[in-house]
C-alpha positions in Angstrom: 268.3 81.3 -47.3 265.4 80.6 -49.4 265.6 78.7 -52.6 262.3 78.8 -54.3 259.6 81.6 -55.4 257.3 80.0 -52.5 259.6 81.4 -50.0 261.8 83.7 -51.4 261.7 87.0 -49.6 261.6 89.0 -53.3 259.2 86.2 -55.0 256.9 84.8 -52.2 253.9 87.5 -52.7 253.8 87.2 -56.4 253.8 83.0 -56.2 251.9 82.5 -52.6 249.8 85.0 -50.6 250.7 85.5 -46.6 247.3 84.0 -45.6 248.0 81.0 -47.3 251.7 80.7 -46.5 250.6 81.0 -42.9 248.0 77.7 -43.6 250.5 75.3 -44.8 254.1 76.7 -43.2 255.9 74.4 -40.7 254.5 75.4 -37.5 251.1 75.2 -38.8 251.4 71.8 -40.5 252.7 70.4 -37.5 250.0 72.5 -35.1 247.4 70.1 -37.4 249.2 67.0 -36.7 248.5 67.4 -32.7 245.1 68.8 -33.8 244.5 65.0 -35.5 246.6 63.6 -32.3 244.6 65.0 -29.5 241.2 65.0 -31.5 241.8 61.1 -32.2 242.4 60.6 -28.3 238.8 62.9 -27.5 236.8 60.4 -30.5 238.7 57.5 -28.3 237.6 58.4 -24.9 234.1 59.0 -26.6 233.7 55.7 -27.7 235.5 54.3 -24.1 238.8 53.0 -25.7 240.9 54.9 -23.2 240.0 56.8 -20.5 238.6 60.7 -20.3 241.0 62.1 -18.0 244.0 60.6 -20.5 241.9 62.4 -23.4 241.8 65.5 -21.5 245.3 65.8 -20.5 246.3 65.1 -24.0 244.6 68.1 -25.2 245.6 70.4 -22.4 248.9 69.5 -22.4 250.2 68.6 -26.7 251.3 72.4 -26.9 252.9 73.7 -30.5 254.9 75.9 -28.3 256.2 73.4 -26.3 257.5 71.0 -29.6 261.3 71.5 -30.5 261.3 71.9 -34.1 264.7 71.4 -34.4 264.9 68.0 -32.9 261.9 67.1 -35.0 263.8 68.0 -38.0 266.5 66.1 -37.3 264.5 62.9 -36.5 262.5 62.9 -39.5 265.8 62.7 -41.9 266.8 59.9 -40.2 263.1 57.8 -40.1 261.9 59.5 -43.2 258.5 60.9 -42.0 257.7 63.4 -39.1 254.8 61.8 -37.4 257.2 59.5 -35.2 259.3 62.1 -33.7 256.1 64.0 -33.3 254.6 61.6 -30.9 257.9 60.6 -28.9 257.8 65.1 -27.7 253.3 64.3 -27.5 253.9 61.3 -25.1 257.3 63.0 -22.9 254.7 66.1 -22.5 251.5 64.6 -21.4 252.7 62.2 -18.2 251.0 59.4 -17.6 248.2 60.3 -20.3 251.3 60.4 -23.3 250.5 56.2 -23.4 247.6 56.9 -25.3 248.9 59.3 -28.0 248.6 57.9 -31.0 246.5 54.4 -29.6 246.1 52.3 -32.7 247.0 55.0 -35.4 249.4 54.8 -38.3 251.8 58.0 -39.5 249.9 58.3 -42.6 246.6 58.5 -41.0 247.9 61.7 -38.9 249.9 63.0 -41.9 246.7 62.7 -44.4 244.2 64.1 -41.6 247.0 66.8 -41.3 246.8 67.8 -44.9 243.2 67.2 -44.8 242.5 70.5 -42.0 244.7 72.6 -44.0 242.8 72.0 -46.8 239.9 72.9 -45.4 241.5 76.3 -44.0 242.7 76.8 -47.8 239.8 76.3 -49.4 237.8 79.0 -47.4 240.5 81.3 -48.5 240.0 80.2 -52.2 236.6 80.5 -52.0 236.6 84.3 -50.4 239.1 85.3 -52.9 236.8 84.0 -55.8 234.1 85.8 -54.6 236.3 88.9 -54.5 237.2 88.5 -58.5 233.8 87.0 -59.0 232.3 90.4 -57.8 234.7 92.5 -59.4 233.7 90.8 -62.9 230.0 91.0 -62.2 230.8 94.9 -61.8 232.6 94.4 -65.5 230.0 92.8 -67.2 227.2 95.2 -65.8 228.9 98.2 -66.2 229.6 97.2 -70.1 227.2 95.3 -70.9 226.2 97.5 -74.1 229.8 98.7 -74.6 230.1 97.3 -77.9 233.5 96.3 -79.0 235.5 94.1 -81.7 234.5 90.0 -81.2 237.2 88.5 -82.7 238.0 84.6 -83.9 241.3 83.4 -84.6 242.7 87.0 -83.6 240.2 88.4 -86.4 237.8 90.9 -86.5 235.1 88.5 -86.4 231.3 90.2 -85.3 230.7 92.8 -83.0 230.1 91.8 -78.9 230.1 93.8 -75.3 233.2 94.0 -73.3 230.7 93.2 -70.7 229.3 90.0 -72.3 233.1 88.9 -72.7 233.4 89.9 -68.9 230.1 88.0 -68.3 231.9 84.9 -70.4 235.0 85.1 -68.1 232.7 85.5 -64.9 230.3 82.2 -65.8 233.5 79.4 -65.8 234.3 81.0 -62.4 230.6 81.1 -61.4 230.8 77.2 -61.9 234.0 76.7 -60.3 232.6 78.4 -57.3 230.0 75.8 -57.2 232.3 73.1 -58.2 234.4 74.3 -55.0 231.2 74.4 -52.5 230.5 70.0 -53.8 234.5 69.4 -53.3 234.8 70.5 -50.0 232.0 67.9 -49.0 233.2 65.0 -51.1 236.9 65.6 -50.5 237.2 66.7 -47.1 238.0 63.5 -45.4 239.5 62.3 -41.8 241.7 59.5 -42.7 242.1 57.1 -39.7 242.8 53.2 -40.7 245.5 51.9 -38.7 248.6 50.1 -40.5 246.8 48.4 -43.5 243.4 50.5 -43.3 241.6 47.9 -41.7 241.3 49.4 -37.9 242.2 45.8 -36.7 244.7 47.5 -34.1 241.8 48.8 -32.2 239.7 45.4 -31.8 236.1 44.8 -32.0 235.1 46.2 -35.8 232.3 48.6 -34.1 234.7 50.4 -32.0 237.0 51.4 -35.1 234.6 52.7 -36.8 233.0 54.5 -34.2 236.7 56.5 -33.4 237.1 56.9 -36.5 233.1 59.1 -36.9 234.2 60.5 -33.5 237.2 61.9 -35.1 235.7 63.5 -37.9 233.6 64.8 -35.6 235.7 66.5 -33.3 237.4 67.9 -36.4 234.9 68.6 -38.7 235.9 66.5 -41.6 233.6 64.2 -43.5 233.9 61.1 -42.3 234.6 58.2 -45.5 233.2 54.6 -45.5 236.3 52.9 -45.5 240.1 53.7 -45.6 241.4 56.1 -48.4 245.4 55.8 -47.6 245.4 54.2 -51.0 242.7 56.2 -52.8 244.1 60.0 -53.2 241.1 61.1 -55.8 239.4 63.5 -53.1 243.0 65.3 -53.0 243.8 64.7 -56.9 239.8 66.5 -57.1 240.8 69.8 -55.0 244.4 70.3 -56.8 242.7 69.3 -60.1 240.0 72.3 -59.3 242.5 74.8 -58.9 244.2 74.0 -61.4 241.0 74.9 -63.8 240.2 77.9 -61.5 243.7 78.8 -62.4 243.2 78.4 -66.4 240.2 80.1 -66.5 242.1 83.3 -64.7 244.8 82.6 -67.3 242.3 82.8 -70.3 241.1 86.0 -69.1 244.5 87.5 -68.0 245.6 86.2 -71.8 242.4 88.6 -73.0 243.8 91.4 -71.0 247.5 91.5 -71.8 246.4 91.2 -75.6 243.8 94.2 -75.3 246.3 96.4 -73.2 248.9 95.8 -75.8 249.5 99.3 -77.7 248.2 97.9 -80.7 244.7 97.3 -79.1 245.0 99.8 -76.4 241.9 99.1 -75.2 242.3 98.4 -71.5 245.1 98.8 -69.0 245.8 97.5 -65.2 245.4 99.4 -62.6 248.0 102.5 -62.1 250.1 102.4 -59.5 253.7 103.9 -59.3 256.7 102.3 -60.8 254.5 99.0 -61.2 255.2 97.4 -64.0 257.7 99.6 -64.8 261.2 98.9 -67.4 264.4 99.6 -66.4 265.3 100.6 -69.4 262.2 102.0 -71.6 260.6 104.5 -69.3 257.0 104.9 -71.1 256.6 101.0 -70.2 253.5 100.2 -68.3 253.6 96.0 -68.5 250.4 93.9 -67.3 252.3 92.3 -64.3 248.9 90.9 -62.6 248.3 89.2 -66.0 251.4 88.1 -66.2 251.3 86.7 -63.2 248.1 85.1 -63.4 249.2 83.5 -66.6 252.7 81.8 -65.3 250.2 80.7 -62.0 248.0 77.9 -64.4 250.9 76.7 -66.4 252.7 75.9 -62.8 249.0 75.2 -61.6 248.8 72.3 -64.7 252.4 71.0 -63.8 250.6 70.8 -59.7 247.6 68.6 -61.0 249.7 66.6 -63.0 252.0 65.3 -60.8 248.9 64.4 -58.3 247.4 62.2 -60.7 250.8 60.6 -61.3 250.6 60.1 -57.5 247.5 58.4 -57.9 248.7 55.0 -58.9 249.7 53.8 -55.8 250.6 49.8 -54.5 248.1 47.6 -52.4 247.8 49.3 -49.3 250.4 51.3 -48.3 252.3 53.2 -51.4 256.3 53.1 -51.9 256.6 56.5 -52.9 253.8 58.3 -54.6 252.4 59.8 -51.4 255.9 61.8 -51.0 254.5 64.1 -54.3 251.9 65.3 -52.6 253.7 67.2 -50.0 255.2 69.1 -53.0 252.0 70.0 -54.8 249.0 69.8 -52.6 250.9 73.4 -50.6 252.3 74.9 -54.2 249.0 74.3 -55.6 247.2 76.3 -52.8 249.9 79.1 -52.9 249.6 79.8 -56.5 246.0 79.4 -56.8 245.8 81.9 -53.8 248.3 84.7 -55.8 246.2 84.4 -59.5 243.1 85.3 -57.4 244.9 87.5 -55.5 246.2 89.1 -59.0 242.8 89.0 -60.3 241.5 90.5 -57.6 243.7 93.8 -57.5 243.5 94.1 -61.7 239.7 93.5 -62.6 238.3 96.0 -59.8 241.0 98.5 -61.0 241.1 98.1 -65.4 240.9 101.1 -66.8 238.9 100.3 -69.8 238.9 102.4 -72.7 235.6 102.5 -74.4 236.9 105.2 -77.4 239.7 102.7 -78.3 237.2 100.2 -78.1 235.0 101.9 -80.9 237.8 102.9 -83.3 239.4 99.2 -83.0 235.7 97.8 -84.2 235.5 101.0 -87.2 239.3 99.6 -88.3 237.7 97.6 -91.1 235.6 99.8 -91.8 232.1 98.0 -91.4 233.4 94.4 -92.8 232.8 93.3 -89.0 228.9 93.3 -90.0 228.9 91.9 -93.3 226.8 88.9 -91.3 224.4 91.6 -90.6 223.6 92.6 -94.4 224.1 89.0 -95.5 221.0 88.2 -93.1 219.6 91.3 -94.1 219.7 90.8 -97.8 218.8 87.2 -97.9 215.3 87.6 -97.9 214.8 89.5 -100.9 217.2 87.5 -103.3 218.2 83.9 -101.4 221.0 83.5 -98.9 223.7 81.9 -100.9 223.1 85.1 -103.6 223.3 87.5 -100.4 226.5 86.0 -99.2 227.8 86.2 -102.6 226.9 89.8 -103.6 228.4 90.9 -99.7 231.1 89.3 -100.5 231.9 91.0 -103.3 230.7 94.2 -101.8 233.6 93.4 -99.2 236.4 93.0 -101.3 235.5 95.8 -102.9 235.8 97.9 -99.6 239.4 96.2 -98.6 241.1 96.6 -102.3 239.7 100.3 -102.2 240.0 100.6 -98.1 236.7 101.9 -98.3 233.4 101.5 -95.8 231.2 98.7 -96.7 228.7 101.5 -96.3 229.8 103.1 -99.0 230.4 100.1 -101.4 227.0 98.8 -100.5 225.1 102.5 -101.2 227.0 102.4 -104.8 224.9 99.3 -105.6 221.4 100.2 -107.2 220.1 96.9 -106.8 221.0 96.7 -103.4 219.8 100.2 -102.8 216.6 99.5 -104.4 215.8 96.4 -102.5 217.2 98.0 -98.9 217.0 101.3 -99.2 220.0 103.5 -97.4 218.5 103.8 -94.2 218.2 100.0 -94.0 221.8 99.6 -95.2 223.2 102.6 -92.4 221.2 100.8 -90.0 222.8 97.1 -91.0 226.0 98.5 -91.3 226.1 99.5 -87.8 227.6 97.2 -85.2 225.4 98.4 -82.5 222.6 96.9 -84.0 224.6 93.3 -84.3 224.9 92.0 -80.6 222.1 89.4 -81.2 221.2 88.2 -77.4 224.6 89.4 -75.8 223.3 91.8 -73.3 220.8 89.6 -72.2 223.6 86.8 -71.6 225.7 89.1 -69.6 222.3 90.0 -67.5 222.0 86.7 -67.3 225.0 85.7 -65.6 225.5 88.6 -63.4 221.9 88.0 -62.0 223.4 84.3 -61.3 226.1 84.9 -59.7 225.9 84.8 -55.7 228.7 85.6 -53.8 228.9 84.1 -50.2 226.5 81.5 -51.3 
């Protein structure tokens, strides 16, 4: 019976995705622990530490399919780590050859290199699925980038903008994390293999250790690290730490989205499909699940990073505890990274965006979003601080009397005379406010490579 969101049969695909479940479930962890066993006995027989024909029947023969599960559950309650009652099963299966599993290794260093390949499984997933929302925003920001809508500050009308340069804003943080992801997989990406204290001393002469040790991330294609990391967890702390900010910068924009498809702004909406996001009792509802999804994925995603920097600080050599957290939230973090991209995914390519509502939002105050506009445009006939004064006026005028500024504005003859009415319609028009914003958005769509 499943206890948690990750694995609940009614939760699991709204906290996790199936391709990522299937990276870091059971049978796939422990299919990456022989995959570190039998690469570490092919990078030994490489470098002449044990013999090719051991190495060979290693591989051939240290079979998932073959492991009793059950039996390795019950053995790592009682010694507290899985590695153990992994290699008694390796060694009982491979004959004469099972001598060799595990020559000169240490549980963490199987465990770590473990973690370490499903990392680098989960990663390419993250990075396919930001490409996915990537795309789907660089469609946004294209498509609207001179659909002119309401910039606000502080939840106020504040000046005009583009949906698609606030689309082209959401698409440049994940544009960097994208690149952020590409340098983390090289610099994080490690093989761990130190023996008991890091040191390789099990193995004799110092060149042969570190020789395994480049065979191994050879054979496995991990990076291989200039000395022992059993004790140094940034290159983990750095990937969870990533999707963590990947996952706030979905938040932000599923924050946007919820707030513009509430009925007071109206202005967007998820996609439509039946009965979701439906309320049991209210039948007009149509709530922003994605968004709310994506939102309650980087406040768990924050909690993920959080505790991996707590497991940082770690004694000497071999930690007395902290290494434990990270079987917790390296797999979590993964899972709900994968579902707010997911999410993402499924709402950007399918908002219905509402440029009408859009429009009538931005003509609520009646032109006061522009007052900038005739400030600047004033300033050079009678100062600026006498422009912002005079506007300012001008715009109380319009909110006491819920009037256009248009209208205030044309009822000053000084104002008139210096302008002119076709200068103040023209000012008064957000349209002719977006300073370089289309340009921006341009900008960033043009920069943003997918599959690079």
């Amino acid at each position: 019976m499943a206890t948690t969101v990750f694995d609940s049969v009614l939760f699991r695909d709204m906290f996790g995705t199936p391709q990522m479940r299937a990276v870091f479930d059971d049978r796939a962890y422990v299919a990456r622990c022989i995959d570190a066993e039998t690469g570490l006995a092919r990078a030994q027989a490489r470098a002449g530490l044990i013999p090719a024909d051991a190495a060979r029947h290693i591989t051939e023969r240290a079979r998932l399919e073959d492991i009793d599960l059950d039996a390795m559950r019950v053995e790592t309650e009682i010694v507290g780590y899985p590695i153990l009652p992994l290699v008694r099963q390796l060694s009982a299966m491979c004959g004469e050859a099972g001598r060799y599993v595990h020559w000169g290794a240490t549980t963490q260093d199987i465990m770590d290199t473990a973690t370490m390949l499903q990392c680098k499984q989960a990663v390419d997933i993250i990075e396919a699925q930001l490409d996915e929302v990537r795309g789907a925003l660089a469609k946004l920001a294209a498509e609207h980038a001179q659909t002119v809508t309401a910039g606000r500050t502080h939840l106020q009308h504040a000046l005009p903008v583009t949906f698609g340069f606030r689309a082209a804003v959401w698409l440049s943080a994940l544009n960097r994390h994208a690149e952020r992801l590409a340098e983390a997989k090289r610099r994080a990406l490690l093989v761990e293999f130190g023996g008991a204290a890091g040191t390789l001393a099990s193995l004799g002469r110092t060149d042969i250790g570190l020789t395994v040790r480049a065979n191994l991330a050879e054979e496995l294609g991990l990076r291989d690290p200039k000395i022992t990391w059993h004790v140094a967890r940034d290159g983990l702390v750095e990937l969870v730490s990533l999707l963590a900010a990947i996952g706030g910068s979905l938040g932000k924009i599923a924050f946007d989205v919820m707030t513009m498809a509430s009925s007071e702004f109206g202005e967007v909406a998820e996609p439509f499909v039946e009965g979701r996001g439906a309320s049991s009792t209210m039948p007009q509802k149509r709530n922003p699940i994605s968004s709310e999804l994506m939102l309650a994925a980087a406040k768990l995603l924050r909690e993920r990073a959080a505790l991996m920097l707590d497991a940082m600080i770690q004694d000497f050599e071999r930690a007395t505890g902290p290494w434990h957290l990270e079987w917790s939230a390296v797999p979590e973090a993964f899972l709900l990274a994968s579902s707010a991209l997911g999410q993402a995914a499924f709402m950007l390519k399918g908002l219905s965006v509402d440029t009408g509502r859009m429009r009538a939002n931005l003509d609520l105050t009646g032109g006061l979003i522009v007052a900038e506009a005739v400030m600047m445009g004033l300033a050079p006939e009678i100062g600026r601080q006498q422009a912002h004064d005079v506007v300012y006026d001008a715009c109380r005028d319009a909110i006491e009397h819920k009037r256009t500024l248009y209208a205030v504005l044309c009822e000053n003859a000084d104002i008139v005379a210096r302008l002119g009415e076709p200068r103040i319609r023209e000012l008064t028009d957000p349209a002719n406010y977006l300073g370089a914003a289309e340009r921006m958005t341009l900008a960033v769509v043009e920069d943003t490579r997918i599959g690079r």
